[in-house]
Backbone bond lengths (Angstrom), bond angles and torsions (degrees), N, CA, C in turn:
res aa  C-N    CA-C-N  psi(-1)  N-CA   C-N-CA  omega(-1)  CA-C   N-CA-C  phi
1 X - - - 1.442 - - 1.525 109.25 -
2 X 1.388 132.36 140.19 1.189 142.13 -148.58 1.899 99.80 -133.73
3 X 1.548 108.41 96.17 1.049 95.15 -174.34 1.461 110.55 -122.46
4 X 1.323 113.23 167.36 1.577 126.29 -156.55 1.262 123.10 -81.30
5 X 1.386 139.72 105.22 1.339 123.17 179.87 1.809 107.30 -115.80
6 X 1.807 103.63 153.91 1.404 84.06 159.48 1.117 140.53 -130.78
7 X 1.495 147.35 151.06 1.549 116.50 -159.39 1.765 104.59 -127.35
8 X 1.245 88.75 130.37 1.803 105.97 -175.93 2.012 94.00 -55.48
9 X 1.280 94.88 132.65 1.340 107.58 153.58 1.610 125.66 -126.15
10 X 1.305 98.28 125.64 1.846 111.27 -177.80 1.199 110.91 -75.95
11 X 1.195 128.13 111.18 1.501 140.51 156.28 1.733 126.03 -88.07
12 X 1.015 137.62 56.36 1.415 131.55 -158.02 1.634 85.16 84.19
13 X 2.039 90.30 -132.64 1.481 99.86 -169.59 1.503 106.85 -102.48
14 X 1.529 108.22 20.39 1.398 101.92 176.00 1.503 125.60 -103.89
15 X 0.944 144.52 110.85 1.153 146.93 -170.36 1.846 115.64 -81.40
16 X 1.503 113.85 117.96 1.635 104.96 175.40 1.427 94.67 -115.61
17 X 1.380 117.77 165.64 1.291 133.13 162.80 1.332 128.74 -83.94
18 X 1.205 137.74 112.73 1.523 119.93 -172.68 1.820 91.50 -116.44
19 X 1.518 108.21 136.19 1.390 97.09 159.76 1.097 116.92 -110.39
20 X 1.520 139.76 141.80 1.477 145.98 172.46 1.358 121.51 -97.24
21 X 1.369 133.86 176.43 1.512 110.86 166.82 1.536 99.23 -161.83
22 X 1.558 92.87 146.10 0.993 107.86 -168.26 1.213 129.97 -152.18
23 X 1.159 166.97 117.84 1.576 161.72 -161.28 1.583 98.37 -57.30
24 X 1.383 92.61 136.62 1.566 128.22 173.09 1.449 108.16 -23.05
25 X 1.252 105.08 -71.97 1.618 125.85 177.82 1.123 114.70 -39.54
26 X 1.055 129.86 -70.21 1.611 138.83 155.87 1.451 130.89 -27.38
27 X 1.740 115.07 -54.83 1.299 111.00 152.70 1.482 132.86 -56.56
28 X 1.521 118.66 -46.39 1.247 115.14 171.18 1.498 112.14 -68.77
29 X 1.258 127.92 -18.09 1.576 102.98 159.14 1.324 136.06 -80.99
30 X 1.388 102.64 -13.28 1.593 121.74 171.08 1.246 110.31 -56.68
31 X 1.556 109.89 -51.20 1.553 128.85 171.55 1.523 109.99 -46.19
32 X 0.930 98.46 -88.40 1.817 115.41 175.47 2.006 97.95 -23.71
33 X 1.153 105.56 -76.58 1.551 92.19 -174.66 1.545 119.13 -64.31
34 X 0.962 127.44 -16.20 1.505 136.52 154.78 1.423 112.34 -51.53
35 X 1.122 101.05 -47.53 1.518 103.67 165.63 1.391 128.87 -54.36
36 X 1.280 92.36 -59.29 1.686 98.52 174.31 1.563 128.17 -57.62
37 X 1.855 109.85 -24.72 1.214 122.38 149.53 1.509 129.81 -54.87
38 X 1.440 101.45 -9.17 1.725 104.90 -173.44 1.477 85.61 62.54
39 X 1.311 136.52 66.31 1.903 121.98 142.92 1.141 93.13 -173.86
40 X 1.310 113.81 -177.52 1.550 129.77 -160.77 1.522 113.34 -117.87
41 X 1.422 108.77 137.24 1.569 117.45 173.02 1.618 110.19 -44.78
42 X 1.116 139.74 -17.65 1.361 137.89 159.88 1.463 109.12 -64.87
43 X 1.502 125.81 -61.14 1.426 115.85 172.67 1.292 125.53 -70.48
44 X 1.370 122.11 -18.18 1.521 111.05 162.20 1.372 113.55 -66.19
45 X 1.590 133.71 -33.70 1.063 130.17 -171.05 1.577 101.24 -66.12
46 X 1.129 98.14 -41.68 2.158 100.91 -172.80 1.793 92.67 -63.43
47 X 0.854 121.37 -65.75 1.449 111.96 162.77 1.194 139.71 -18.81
48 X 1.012 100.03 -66.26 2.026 92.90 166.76 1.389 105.88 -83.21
49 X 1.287 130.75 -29.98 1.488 115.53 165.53 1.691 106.55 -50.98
50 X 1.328 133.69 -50.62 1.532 109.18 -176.47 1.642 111.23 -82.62
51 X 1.423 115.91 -1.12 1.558 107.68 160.39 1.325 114.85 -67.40
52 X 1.512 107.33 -56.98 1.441 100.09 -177.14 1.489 127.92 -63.80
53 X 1.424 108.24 -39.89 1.901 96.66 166.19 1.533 117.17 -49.49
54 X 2.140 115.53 -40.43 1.261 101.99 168.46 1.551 153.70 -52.20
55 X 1.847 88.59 -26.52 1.134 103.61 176.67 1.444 128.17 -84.60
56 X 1.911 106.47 -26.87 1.418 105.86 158.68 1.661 116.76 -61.08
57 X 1.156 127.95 -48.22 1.165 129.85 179.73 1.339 114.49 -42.52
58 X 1.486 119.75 -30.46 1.480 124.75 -156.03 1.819 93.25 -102.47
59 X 1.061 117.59 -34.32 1.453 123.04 170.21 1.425 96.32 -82.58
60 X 0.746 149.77 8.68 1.725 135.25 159.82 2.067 101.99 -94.72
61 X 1.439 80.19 -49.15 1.740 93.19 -171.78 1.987 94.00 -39.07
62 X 1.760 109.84 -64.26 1.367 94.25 179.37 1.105 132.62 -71.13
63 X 1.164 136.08 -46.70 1.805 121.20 146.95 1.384 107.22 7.76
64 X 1.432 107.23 -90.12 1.280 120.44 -164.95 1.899 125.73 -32.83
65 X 1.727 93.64 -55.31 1.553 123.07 136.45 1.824 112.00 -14.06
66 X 0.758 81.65 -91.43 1.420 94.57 -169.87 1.481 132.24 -33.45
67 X 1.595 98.82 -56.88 1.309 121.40 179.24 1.462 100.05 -88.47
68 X 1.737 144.68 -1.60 1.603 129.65 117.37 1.576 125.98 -25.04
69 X 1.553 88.39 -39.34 1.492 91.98 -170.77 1.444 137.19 -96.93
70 X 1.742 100.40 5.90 1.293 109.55 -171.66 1.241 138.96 -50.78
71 X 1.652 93.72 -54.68 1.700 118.28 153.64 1.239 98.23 -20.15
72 X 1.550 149.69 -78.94 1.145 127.24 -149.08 1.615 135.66 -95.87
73 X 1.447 99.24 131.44 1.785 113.61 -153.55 1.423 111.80 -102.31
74 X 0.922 142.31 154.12 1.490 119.37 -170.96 1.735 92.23 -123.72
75 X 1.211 123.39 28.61 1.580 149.77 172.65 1.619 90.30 38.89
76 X 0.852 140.46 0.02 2.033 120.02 149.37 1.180 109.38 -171.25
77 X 1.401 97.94 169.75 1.778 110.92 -162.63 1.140 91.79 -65.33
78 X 1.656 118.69 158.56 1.389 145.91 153.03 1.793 115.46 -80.12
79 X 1.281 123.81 141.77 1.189 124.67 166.83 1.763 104.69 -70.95
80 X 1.454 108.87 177.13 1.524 101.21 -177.01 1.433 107.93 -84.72
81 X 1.531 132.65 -39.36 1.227 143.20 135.36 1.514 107.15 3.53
82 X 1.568 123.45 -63.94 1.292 120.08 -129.95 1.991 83.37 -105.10
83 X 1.387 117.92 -30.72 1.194 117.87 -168.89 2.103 97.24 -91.10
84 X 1.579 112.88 9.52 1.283 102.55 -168.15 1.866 102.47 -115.84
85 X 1.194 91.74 13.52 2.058 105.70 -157.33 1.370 90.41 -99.14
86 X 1.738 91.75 137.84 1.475 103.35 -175.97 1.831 95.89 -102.53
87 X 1.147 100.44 159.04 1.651 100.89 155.05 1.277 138.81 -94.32
């Protein structure tokens, strides 16, 4: 049985509701190791919610990077030798 929980998320001072779902089993172990973290399955969730926006942001940041850098060609392949040489 797959039952419904929901967990407050803090935005500034605004608070939205998101509900997730998930089997019993799963939440109470979330709990349990939350516990053992000393914090609560509500703040881990805010937690990886601002990892993951960070990490899209940070994978966009290089994208962005990148395709700055297209323009430049190094006009022919390197041997592995030649791309493995120190100076």
């Amino acid at each position: 049985m797959i039952d419904r929980h929901t967990i407050f998320v803090y935005i500034g001072a605004m608070i939205k509701n998101i509900t997730f779902t998930a089997d019993e089993t799963t939440i109470q172990l979330a709990r349990q190791r939350a516990a053992v973290e000393n914090t609560t399955l509500n703040e881990l969730v805010r937690r990886w919610l601002a990892q993951y926006i960070t990490n899209t942001a940070s994978a966009n940041h290089f994208d962005e990077i990148m395709e700055q850098l297209a323009y430049a060609r190094a006009g022919r392949k390197f041997s592995r030798d030649e791309m493995n040489e120190r100076s």
